[in-house]
N, C-alpha and C positions, 0 to 999 in steps of 0.2 A: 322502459327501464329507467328508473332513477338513481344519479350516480349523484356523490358526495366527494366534492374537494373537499381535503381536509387542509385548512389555515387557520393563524389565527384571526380571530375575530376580529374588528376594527371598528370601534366606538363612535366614530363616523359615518359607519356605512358606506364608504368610499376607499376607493382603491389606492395604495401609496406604499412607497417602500422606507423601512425604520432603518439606516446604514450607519449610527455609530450607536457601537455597543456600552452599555450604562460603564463609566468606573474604566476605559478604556481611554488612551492617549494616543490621539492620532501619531501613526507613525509618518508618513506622507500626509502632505497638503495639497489641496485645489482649489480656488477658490470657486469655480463654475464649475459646475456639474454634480451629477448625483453622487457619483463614487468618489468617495474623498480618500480612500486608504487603505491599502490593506486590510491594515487592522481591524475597518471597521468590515461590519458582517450586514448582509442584508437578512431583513425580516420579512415574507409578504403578508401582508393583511390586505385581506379581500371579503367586497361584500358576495354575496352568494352567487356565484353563474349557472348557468343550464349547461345542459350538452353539447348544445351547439358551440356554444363560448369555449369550452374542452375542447371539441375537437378543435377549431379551430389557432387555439391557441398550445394545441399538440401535447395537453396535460392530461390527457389518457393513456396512460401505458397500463401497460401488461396486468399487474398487481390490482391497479382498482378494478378492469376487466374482470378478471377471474374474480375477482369476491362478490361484484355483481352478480356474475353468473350463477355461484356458485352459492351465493346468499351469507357469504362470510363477512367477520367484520376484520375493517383492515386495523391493524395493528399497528402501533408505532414505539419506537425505542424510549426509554429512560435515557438520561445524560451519563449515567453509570452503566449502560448497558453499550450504547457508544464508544464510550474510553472503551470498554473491552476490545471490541472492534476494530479501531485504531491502534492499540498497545500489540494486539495478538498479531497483527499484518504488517505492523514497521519492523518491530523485533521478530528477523530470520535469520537465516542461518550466519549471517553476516557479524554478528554476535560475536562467533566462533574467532575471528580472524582481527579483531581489534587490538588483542597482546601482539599481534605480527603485526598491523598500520603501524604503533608506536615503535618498534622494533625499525619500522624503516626509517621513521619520523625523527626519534626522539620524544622527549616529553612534549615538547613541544601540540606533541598529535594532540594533548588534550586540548587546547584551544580550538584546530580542525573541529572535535568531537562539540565543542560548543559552540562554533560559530555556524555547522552543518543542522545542529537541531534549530538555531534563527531562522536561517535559512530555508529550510523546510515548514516553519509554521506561518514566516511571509509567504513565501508562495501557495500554502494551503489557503490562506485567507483571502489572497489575491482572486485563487482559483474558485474558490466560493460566493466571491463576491461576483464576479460575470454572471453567477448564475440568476443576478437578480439588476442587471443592466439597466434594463427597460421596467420601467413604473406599473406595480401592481401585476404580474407577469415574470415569472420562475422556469427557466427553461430546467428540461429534466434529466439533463447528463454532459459530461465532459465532451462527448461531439456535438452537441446543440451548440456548447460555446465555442469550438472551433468553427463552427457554421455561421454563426453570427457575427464573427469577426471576420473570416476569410471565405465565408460560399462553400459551396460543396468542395474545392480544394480541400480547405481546412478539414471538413468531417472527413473525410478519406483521412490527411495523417492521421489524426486522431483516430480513429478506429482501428487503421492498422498497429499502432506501435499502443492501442489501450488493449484492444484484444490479445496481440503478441506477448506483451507483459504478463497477464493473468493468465493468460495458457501457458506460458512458457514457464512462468514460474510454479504455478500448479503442477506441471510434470514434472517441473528438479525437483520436489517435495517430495512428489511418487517416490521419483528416483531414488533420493536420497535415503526416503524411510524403507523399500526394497532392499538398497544395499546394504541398509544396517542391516535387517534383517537377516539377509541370507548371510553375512559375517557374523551376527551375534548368536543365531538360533541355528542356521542349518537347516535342516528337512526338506528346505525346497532352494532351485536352485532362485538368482537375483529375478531372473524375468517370470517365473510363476509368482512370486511375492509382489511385484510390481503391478502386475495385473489383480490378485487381488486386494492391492489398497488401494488402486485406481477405483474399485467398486464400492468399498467400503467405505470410501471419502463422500461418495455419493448418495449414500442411503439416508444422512444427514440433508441434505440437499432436496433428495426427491420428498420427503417428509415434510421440512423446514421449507418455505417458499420465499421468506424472505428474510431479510436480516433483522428484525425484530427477533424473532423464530431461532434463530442460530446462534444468536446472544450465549446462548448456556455454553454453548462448544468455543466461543470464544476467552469465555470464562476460563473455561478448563485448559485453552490455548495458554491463557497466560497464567496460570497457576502452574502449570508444570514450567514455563521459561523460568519460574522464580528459582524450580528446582536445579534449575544449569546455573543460572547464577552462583549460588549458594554454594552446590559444588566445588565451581571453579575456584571462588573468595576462599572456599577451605583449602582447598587445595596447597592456594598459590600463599597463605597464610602459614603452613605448614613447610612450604618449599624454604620460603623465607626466614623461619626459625630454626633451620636446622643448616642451611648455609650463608644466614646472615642479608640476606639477597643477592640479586647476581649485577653483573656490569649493564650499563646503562649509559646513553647517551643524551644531551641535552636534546641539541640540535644535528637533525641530519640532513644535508640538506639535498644530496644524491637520491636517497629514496621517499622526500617530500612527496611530490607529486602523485607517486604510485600509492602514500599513505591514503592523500586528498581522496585517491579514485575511492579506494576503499570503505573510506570513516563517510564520506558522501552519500554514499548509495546505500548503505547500510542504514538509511532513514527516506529510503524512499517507499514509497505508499499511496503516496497523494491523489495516485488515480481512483481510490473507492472515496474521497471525502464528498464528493456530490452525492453517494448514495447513503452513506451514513449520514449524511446533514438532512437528506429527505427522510429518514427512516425516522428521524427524532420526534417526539411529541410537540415540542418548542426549538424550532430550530434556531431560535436567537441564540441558541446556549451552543452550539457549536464551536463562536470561541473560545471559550470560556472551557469546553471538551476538548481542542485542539493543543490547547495551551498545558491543560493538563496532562495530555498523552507525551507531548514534548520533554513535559517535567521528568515523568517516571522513567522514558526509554533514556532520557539522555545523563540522570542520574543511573541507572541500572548501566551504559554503557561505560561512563568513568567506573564505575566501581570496578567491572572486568574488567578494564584497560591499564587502569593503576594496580591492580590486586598482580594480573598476569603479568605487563613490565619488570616492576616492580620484583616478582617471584624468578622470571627465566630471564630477562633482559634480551639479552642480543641473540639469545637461543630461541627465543618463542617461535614457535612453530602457529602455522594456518590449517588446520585448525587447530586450537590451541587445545584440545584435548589430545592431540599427540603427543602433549607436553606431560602427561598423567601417566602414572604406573601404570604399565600396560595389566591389562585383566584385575584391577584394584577392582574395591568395592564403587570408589569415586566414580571410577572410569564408566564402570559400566554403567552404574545408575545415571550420570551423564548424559550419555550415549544416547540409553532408552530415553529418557527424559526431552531431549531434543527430535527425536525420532517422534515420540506420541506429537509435541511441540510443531511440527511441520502436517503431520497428517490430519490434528484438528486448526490449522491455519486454513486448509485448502479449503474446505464447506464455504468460509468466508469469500476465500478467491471466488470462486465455483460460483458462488450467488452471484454476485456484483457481474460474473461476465453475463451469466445467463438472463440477469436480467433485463442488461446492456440489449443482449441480441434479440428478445421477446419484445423488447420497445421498437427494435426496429420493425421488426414481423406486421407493423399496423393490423393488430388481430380484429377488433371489428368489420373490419372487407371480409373476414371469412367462420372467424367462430361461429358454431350452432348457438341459439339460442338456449340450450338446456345446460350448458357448462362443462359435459361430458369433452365437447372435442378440445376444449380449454387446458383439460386435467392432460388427457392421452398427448397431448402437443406437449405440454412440459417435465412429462415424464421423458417423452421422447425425447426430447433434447439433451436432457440429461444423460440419460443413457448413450446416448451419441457422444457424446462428451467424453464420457467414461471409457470408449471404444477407441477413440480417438487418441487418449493419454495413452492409456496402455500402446496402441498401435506407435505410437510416435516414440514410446521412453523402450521399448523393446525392439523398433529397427533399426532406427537413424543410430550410427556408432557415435559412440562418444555424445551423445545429446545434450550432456550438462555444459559442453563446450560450447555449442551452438549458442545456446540459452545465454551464457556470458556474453558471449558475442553480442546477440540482439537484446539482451539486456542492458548494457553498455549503452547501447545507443539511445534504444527504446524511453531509460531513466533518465536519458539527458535532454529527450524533449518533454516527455511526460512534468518531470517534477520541478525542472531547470527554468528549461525556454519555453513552451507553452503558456504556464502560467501567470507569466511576465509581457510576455508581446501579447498575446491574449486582451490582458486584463487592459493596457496599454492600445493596443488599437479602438477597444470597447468606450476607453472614457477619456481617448485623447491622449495624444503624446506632447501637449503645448504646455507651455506654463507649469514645468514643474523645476525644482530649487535642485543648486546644482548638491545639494545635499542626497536628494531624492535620484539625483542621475548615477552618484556615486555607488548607491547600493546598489541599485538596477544592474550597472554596470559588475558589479560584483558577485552578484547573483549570479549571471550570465557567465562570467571568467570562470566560476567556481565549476558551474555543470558543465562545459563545453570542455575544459581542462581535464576536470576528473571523467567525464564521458570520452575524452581520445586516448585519454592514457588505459583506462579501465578495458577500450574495447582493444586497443596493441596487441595486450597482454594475454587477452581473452585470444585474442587470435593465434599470437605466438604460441599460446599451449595447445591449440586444436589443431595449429600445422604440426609442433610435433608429435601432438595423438597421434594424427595422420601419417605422419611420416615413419615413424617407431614405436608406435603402441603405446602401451601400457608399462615400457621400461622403464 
């Protein structure tokens, strides 16, 4: 069998890594060493290896497997096909609850909302850049880089709280587009509905194998978010013309904290940027895609932030569609609009885990040779998958509390601290300016801050689920 890494080329014929990106200003400095900076990105260029040189260097996963076998050619993403990816998985339901951060905050929140989207694209950068540490040589997922810095310790967290995250959030989606359902339409009751979008999420998936593939669903993820936007902008336009706007405060500084948790985590994602940066034709351009995804959500979340403050003020409700005429035209289309919004998000989730879990499977110890047990293996999984959500979002009470809960945590190492100590153990924690200590440090305040207050909260509503229901 003859397999093909795909890299770029290198006019050399020698292996080396490209790490500051054209037309980019270092944010961090080092004078020794490979990885100078966040900001900058690694590129691999490699001259051609054999199989051996794959396995060995663990760059056979799942994906060129199967197209071997199966005689397909692999695919790879557009930088516009990317952003889709990124825009459709950061913007979730979190959207929803941005008029209520400011509402805790004060105006103030909009700095939060812009110093949380910095934050996020250092640490994506940071996180991308581990992946290309060692010279000529690209590990192939977010637990290889916890591997490489901490040994198998590291790959255990990581897998638990990267697994937990995309399952966990994959069923609130269920969940979520279930309960509109059975609140909007009726016919069936929340747990029949739940089970069949658990399926239906899936049919994308077992088709689409990778996120090249699922591009189009991510598309259509974020065309309809524009539709909740737009709503809500009307809406809250409309609020404000007819009662001038409502009462507002500057600064709050009792419900700061609980805004931070909020406006924080409402840009987290950062766990698929290793797979969207491999999926790209030229992964050099992942900055330059990161950066962009940053622009559009964090322009898209000031606009609902200032539109809804602005409109309800100290009334704003979480989710801010509560704020709408009940049964309006607005309302509903809304509604649905967010509802389609989470159900074509999950394929995206769904890929990225399964393909997480298939890297691990080491399928050359056991695939047939004809490709046949390749297909039946990842059908299966899937479908296990599908059995699973359903099973999980239909017994466990209260599930979306859970979810918060290990959500909470999950986002505060995933997006916060991982990609930081990470990147930092990877290329040295010496010789850096106390300028570079300061953000580090800020970084670190931000997620650990908004991860214990996020997860309190999370928990105070699941003891009182627990304790008193649904009152």
């Amino acid at each position: 069998m003859n397999s093909t890494l795909i890299v770029r080329p290198s006019s050399r014929m020698s292996q080396r890594v490209s790490l500051q990106e054209d037309g980019v200003e270092p944010l961090l400095s080092r004078e020794n060493g490979i990885v100078q900076s966040p900001a900058q990105i690694a590129t691999i260029s490699a001259s051609s290896l054999d199989d051996d040189e794959y396995t060995q260097n663990g760059l056979q996963d799942f994906d060129l497997e199967l197209d071997d076998e199966l005689g397909e050619k692999h695919h790879k993403s557009t930088p516009l096909e990317a952003l889709y990816h990124l825009v459709c998985v950061i913007i979730g339901t979190g959207i929803l609850a941005l008029p209520y951060a400011m509402r805790q905050s004060g105006w103030i929140g909009l700095f939060i909302i812009l110093f949380s989207a910095i934050v996020n694209d250092s640490t994506g950068r940071m996180l991308v850049s581990c992946l290309y540490h060692q010279p000529g040589h690209r590990l192939t997922s977010y637990a290889d880089i916890g591997q490489a810095a901490f040994g198998q310790r590291g790959r255990l967290w990581v897998v638990v709280f990267y697994r937990s995250a995309l399952g966990g959030i994959t069923t609130l989606y269920v969940v979520l587009a279930g309960t509109n359902a059975a609140n909007g339409l009726g016919w069936m009751s929340t747990r029949v509905w739940i089970c069949l979008f658990s399926i239906i999420v899936m049919v994308p998936v077992l088709i689409l194998k990778s996120l090249k593939e699922v591009a189009v669903v991510s598309l259509l993820a974020t065309l309809v978010s524009v539709i909740v936007v737009i709503v809500i902008i009307l809406a809250g336009i409309s609020q404000i013309a007819e009662t001038g706007g409502a009462e507002s405060n500057i600064v709050n500084l009792v419900g700061f904290p609980s805004a931070l948790a909020s406006v924080s985590f409402s840009f987290g994602g950062n766990f698929i940027y290793p797979d969207v940066e491999a999926s790209l034709q030229e992964p050099s351009t992942f900055p330059s895609v990161l950066r962009k995804a940053m622009i559009i959500v964090c322009s898209i979340y000031l606009l609902i932030a200032i539109t809804g403050y602005a409109a309800w003020g100290t009334a704003s409700s979480s989710p801010i569609l509560d704020n709408l005429t009940p049964n309006s035209p607005g309302k509903i289309l809304a509604t649905i609009s967010i509802t389609l919004h989470v159900l074509l998000a999950c394929p995206v989730l769904i890929s990225t885990l399964t393909n997480d879990i298939e890297r691990s499977w080491k399928c050359p110890v056991w695939l047939s040779p004809v490709g046949w047990s390749a297909l039946k293996a990842r059908v299966s999984l899937r479908m296990g998958l599908a059995a699973c959500i359903s099973a999980l979002a239909v017994s466990v009470p209260y599930f979306t509390d859970w979810v918060e809960v290990m959500g909470a945590i999950a986002n505060t190492a995933l997006v916060f601290i991982f990609p930081v100590v990470f990147y930092y153990q990877l290329n040295g924690w010496d010789g850096r300016s106390w300028r570079e200590w300061a953000w580090t440090i800020s970084i670190l305040t931000v997620g650990v801050v908004g991860g214990t207050i996020g997860g309190i909260n999370a928990l105070i509503n699941l003891g009182r689920h627990l304790i008193y229901g649904n009152l």
